[in-house]
C-alpha positions, 0 to 999 in steps of 0.5 A, a space after each residue: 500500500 506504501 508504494 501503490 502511488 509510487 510516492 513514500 512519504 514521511 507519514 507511510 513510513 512512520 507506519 511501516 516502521 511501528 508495524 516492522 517495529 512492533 511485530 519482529 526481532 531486531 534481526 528480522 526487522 533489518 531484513 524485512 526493511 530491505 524488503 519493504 523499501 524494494 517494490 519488486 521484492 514486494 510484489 514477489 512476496 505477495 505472489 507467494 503469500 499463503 491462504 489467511 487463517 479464517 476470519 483475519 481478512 478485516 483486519 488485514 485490509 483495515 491496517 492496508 488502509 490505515 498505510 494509505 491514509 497516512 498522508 491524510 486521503 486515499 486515492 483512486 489508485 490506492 483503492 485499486 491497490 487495495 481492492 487487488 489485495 482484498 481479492 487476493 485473501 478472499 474478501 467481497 470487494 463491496 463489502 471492502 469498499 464499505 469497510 474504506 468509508 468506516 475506516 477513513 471517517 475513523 481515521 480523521 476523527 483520530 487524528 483530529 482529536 490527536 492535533 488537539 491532544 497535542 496543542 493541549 501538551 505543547 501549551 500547557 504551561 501557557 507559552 508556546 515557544 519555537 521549539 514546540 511550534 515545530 514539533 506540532 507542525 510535525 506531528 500534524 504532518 504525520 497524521 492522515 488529515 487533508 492537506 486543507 484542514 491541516 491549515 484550520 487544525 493549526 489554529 489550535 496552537 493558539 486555543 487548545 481545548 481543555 483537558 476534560 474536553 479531550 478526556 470525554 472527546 477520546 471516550 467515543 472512540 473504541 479502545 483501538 483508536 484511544 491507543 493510536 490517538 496516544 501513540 502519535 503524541 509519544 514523539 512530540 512528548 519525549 522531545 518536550 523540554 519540559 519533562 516531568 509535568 507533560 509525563 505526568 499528565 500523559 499517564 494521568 490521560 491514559 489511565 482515564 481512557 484506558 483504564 487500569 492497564 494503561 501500561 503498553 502506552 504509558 511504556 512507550 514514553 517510560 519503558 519503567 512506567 509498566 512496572 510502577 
């Protein structure tokens, strides 16, 4: 999906990464990235792909799509991709297209609430320096929201919404999306100058939206953090 408009942009590859990243050994991660940034090789794997264990082509076809919204849409050619890889596990192409719309109106709706998460975070003492101006514009970059609204979401830096409007916001989503909603702020916070305060309110946030086992995110900016 990466390389179906033939173009691999900062925001694909972020997710190609925190795939490799999150399901292989550091030995099969260097031979897989090899292969992931080779389109032939690819598709040589992909002719050699064996039959899905019964039930796991939704969630393949849903983490395909996720890859092709990361610059913000998907487009025509990326449905195609998408529809070449849906008939190759066996899934009805209307209902894949069905699947398409959920997922992408689940998308936006995650990352807009992320761009919100993180004025919040960069504002927090009530002063936005440079720094932290870039860092945004960098996580808003990632995120898989149009190119326009990209330009009104900004707007937040300079009035971010309330902790308590975000906490009730992050409870509509399902818990799948309250992880990666998380997740995007993890690189914005850890190159925070600020340190302890913004830590302190990204643990506070996840044990309100994930309960008591907040321990895989809270990991993720304190590999300690799991065993407090």
């Amino acid at each position: 999906m990466a390389h179906a408009d033939e173009i691999l942009d900062i925001g694909e590859w972020d997710e190609v990464l925190r795939y490799v990243g999150s399901t292989l050994s550091e030995a099969d991660q260097q031979v897989w990235m090899e292969i992931l940034s080779d389109q032939d090789q690819l598709e040589q794997r992909f002719g050699e792909l064996r039959p899905l264990p019964e039930g796991s082509g939704e969630e393949l076809l849903r983490r395909c799509w996720q890859m092709a919204l990361a610059d913000g849409v998907g487009t025509d050619i990326e449905a195609s991709v998408h529809d070449r890889i849906a008939r190759r596990v066996g899934v009805d192409l209307d209902v894949v297209a069905r699947w398409r719309e959920t997922w992408t109106r689940q998308a936006h709706a995650r990352a807009e609430l992320t761009v919100s998460l993180a004025a919040m975070f960069v504002n927090l003492d009530g002063h936005l320096d440079f720094h932290e101006a870039i860092h945004f514009d960098n996580l808003l970059e990632r995120l898989p929201i149009p190119v326009g609204r990209r330009v009104e979401l900004s707007e937040l830096l300079h009035s971010p919404p309330t902790f308590e409007a975000l906490v009730e916001r992050l409870m509509t989503l399902d818990t799948a999306e309250r992880v990666r909603a998380l997740h995007s702020l993890v690189p914005l916070l850890r190159a925070s100058r600020r340190g302890g305060r913004e830590r302190e309110l990204f643990f506070s946030l996840s044990r309100k939206v994930l309960g008591s086992q907040p321990g895989e995110v809270e990991r993720l900016l304190d590999p300690d953090a799991g065993n407090q």
